[in-house]
N, C-alpha and C positions, 0 to 999 in steps of 0.2 A: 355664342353664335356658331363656331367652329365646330361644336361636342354638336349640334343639331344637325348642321351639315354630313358630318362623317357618319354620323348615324346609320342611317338607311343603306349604306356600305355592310356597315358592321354587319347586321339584320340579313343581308341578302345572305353574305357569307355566309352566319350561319343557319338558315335557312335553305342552305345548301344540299340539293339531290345529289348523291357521290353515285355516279359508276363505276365497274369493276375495275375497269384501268385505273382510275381517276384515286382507289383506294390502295391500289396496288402500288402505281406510283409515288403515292405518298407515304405510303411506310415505304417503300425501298429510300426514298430517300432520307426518312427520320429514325431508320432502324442503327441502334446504336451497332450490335455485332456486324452490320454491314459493312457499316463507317470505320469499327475497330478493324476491320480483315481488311480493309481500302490501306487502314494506318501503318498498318503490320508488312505489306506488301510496300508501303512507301519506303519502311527502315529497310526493307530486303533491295531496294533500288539504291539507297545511299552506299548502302556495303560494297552493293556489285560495281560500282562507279571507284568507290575508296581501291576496292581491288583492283582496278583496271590502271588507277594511277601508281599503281605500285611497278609498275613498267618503267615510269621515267624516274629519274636520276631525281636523286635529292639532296638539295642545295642550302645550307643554311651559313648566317653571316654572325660574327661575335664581335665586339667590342669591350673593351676593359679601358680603368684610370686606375691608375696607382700612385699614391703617394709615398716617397721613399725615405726613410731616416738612417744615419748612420752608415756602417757599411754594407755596402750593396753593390751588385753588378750592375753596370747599365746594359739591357738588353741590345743596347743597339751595337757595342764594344766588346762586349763581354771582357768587362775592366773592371777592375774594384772601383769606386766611386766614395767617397766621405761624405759628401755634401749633401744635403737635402733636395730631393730631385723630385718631378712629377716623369709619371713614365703613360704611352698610350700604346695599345695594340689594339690592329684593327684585322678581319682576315674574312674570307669566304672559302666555304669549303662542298664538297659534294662528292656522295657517292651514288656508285649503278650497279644491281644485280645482274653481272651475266650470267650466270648457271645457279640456278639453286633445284634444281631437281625438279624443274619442271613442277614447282610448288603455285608460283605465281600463275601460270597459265591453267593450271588445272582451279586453282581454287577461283580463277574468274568464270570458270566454267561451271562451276558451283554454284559462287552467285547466279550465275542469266537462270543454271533449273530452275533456282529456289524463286524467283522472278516470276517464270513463268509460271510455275506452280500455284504462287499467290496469285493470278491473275484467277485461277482455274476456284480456289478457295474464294475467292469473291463471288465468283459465280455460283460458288455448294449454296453459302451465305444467302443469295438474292433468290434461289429457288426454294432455299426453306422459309423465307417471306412468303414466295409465292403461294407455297401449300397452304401458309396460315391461315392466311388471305383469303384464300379459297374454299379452308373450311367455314372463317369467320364469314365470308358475303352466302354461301350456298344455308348455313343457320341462319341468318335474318330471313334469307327468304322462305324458309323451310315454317319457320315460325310464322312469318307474316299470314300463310296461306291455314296455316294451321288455327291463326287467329281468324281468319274470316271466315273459315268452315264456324267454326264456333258460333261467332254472331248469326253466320246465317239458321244456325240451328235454334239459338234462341229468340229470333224473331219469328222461326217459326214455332216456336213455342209460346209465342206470346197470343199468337193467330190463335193457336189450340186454347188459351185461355177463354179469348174472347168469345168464342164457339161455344166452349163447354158451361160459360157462364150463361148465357144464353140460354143452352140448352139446358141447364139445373132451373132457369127461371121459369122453364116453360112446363117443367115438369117431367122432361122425356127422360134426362141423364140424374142417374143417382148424387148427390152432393159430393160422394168419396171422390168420384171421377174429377170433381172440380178440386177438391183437395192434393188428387196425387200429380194435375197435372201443373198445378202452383209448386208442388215439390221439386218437378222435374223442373220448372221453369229458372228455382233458386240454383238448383243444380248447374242450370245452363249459365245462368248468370257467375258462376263461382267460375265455371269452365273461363268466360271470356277475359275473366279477370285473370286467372292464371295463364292464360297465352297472352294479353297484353305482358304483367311480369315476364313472360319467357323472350317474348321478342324484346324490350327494353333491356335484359340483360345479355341477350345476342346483339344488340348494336352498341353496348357498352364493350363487350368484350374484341369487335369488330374496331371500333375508334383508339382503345387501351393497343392491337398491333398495329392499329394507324400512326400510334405516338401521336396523339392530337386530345385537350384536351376532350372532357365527356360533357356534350349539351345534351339538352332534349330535345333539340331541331335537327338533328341527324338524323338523314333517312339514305335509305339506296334508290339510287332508279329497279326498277324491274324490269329484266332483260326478256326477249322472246327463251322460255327456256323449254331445251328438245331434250325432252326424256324418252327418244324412240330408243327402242331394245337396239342394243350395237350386235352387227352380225361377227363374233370372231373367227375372222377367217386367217390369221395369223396360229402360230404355234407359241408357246410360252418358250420357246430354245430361242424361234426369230425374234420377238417381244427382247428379250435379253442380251442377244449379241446385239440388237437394233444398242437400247439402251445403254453397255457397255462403251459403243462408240459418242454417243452424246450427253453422257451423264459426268462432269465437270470433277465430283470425287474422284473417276476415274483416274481421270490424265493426273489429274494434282500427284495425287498417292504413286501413278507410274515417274511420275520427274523428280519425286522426290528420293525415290529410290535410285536415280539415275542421279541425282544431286550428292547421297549418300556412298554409290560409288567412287564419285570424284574424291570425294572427301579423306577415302581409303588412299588414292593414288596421291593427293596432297601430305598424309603423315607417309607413307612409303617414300615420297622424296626427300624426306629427311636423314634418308640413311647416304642421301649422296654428298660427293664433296659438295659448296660451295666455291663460288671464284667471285668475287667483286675487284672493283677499282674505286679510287678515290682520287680526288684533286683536292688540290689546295692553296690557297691566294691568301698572305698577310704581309703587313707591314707593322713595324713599330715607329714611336717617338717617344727621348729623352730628352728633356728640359736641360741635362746633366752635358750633354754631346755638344762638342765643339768645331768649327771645321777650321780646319788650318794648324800646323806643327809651329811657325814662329812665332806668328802673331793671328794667334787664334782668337774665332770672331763668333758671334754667333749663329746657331743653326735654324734656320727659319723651320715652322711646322710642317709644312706643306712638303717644303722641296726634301726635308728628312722625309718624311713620308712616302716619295716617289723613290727617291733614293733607296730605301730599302726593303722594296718589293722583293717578295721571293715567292717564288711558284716550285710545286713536288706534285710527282703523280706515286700513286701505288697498283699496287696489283697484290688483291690479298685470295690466299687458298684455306681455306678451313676442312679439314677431316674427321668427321665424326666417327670418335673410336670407341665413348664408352660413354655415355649421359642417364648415368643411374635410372637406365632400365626406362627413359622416360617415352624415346621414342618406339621400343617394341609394345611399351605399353599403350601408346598412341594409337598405333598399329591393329593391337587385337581390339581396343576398344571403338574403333573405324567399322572393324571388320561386325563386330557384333551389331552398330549400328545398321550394316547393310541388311545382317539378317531379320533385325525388327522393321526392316522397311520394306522387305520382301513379304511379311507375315502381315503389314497395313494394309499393303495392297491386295494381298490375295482376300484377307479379312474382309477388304471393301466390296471385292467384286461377290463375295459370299453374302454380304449383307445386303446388297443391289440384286441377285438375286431371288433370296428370299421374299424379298418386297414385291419383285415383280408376279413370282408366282404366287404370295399370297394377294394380292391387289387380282389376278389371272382368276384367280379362283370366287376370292368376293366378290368380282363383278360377275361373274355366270351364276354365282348362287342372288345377286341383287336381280341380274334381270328376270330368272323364275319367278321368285320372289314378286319383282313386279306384275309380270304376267300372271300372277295368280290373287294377287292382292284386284287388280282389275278386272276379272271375270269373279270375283266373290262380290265387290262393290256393285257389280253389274244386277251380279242375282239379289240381294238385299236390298238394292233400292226400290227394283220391282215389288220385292216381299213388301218394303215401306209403304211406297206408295197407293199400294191394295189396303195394308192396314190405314192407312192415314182417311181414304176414304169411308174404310167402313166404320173407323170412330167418328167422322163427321156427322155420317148420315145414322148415328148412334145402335149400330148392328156389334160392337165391340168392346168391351170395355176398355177402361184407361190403363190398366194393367197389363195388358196383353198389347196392348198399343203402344207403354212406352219401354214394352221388352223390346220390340220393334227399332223402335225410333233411335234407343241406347246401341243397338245392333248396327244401323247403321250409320251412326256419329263411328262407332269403332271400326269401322271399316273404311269411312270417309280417312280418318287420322292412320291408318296403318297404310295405305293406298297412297300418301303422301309422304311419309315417310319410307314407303319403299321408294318411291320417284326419287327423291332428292339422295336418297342412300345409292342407288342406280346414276343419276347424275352424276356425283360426288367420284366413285370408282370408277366408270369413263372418263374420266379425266385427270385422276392419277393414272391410270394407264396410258393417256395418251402424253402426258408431263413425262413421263418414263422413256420413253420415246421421242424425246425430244420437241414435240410440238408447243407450242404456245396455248395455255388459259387463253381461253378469248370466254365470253358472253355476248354474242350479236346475235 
């Protein structure tokens, strides 16, 4: 009764229209590298927290039981003893860095870059989603429309059947005409077969960066989509500094090089002296220990215990004079780090860049492109349209008709895929710049 119940739940979900957000949001949330860079940034938070506690004083307590045979000092006396004794000590002790070269304060400072840096690497992570995302929903829809141009071509191909059959009955059109236009008709039908195939393996491909498994009741909603030619009225230098300031590689790769600095200054403070201090709290008990010179009695656990508290402070100085080369080696290997994180970042801003001006450049050769692909669909159709009529009213043949008709299927499909190749590149340009994907 239950399984009948939930059912139509089941069904609905997946019978589910996905919007651009709707896909978007759900791989950001099921995308493994996302989750890994969120994880990787969680252990850069533990560190920065562990270094922070490296400020206070650290305290730790011991305990010991000895059992003693023979001859033996009692701790508590420092006496020979014969007798078989149990011994305890108990003690608390703690030390604090005052001076270490300014190690511990630089290397918290280390951490919060590397911190913030991951924060910045979360966000590379969630925009390389984004792209995917965007290339996978703009192919569904790319194909979807590619599939109904098809259908509508062979439905109208089917019209031209019932025409030309007609017309071979009648006497007016030669049989070949009926023959070539059943060819073209198989032809059509092969076509719609292969853009259904195209689009089931663009929504398969679209669900696979969803992380969701693959149905065949996946679909997208279809958005109002504006393919109007973008006016650039920017320069590719503004395009770039724009991007520079909002592109999340950016800042990572500058903090991290500012992280890699610090890092220099944490092994450079190891050529200084250190200075700590230390305390220390213990007591013992001897089983063995008596109290009283005449008539000596025994020593209760407790009150030996309080009894023989003893408290010490230190003040210790450490001078580093020679540690087999370990810290100059520290040192230059700091220093070569800094230089490879001078050459990520410059690398990054080279590779950001590039992108923008080749993205600068594919989008003004797409919007030509479109604009020419649309004034040829414009002129073809007209040509179509004239031939379509004058194969009806049997002034044409079917040959000359479906050089026609092929011509403008190939201009319907390239007119379409310049639109969405145009779409596609306004919006890695505008991603580039900080704006948000949207489809409304």
């Amino acid at each position: 009764m239950f399984f009948w119940i939930i059912m139509p739940f089941f069904a609905g979900a997946q019978n589910r229209v996905w919007t651009f957000q709707q896909c978007l949001d759900t791989a950001l949330a099921h995308n493994i590298t996302v989750n890994q860079t969120r994880m990787t940034n969680e252990l850069n938070k533990v560190t920065l927290e562990q270094s922070k506690a490296a400020r206070i004083p650290g305290f730790s307590a011991n305990a010991s039981e000895a059992l003693n045979f023979g001859k033996n000092i009692d701790p508590t006396t420092n006496t020979f003893v014969t007798e078989a004794y149990h011994s305890t000590n108990l003690g608390v002790s703690g030390t604090f860095n005052l001076f270490n070269g300014l190690q511990t304060a630089n290397t918290i400072r280390q951490n919060r870059l590397n911190v913030e840096a991951g924060q910045y690497d979360i966000e590379k992570a969630r925009n390389d989603v984004t792209l995917n995302i965007t290339t996978g929903y703009l192919q569904v829809l790319f194909y979807r429309e590619i599939l109904a141009t098809a259908i509508s071509q062979e439905e109208a191909t089917k019209a031209q059947v019932d025409r030309t059959t007609k017309l071979v009955s009648a006497g007016k059109s030669p049989e070949s005409d009926l023959l070539q236009i059943r060819s073209q008709l198989a032809t059509d039908n092969l076509s719609v077969v292969t853009a259904h195939n195209q689009l089931d393996l663009a929504r398969v491909t679209l669900m696979q960066l969803m992380e969701i498994p693959v149905t065949d009741q996946f679909d997208v909603a279809v958005p109002p989509v504006n393919e109007q030619i973008p006016m650039l009225s920017q320069t590719i230098e503004d395009i770039y500094q724009k991007s520079l300031a909002v592109q999340p590689q950016i800042s990572s790769f500058s903090l991290k090089l500012s992280a890699s600095q610090m890092a220099l200054k944490v092994s450079e403070g190891a050529h200084w002296p250190r200075l700590s201090m230390g305390a220390n709290l213990n007591t013992n008990y001897a089983s063995s220990r008596t109290k009283g010179n005449v008539n000596p009695e025994g020593y209760p656990f407790f009150e030996q215990i309080w009894d023989n508290i003893g408290q010490s402070f230190s003040l210790g100085l450490s001078i580093p004079i020679y540690s087999n080369r370990q810290i100059r080696s520290n040192i230059e290997r700091a220093k070569i780090n800094v230089i490879n994180a001078q050459l990520n970042e410059q690398n990054t801003k080279n590779v950001l860049r590039k992108s923008v001006e080749q993205t600068y450049a594919d989008l003004k050769a797409a919007a030509k492109k479109y604009e020419a692909t649309l004034l040829q669909l414009e002129a073809v159709d007209a040509v179509y349209k004239n031939a379509e009529t004058k194969f009806t009213v049997g002034v044409m043949n079917a040959t000359d008709f479906l050089i026609q008709k092929n011509s403008f299927t190939q201009s319907q499909s390239s007119m379409i895929q310049a639109k969405y190749d145009l779409i596609f590149k306004g919006k890695i340009l505008d991603f580039y710049q900080g704006k948000q994907i949207r489809f409304e």
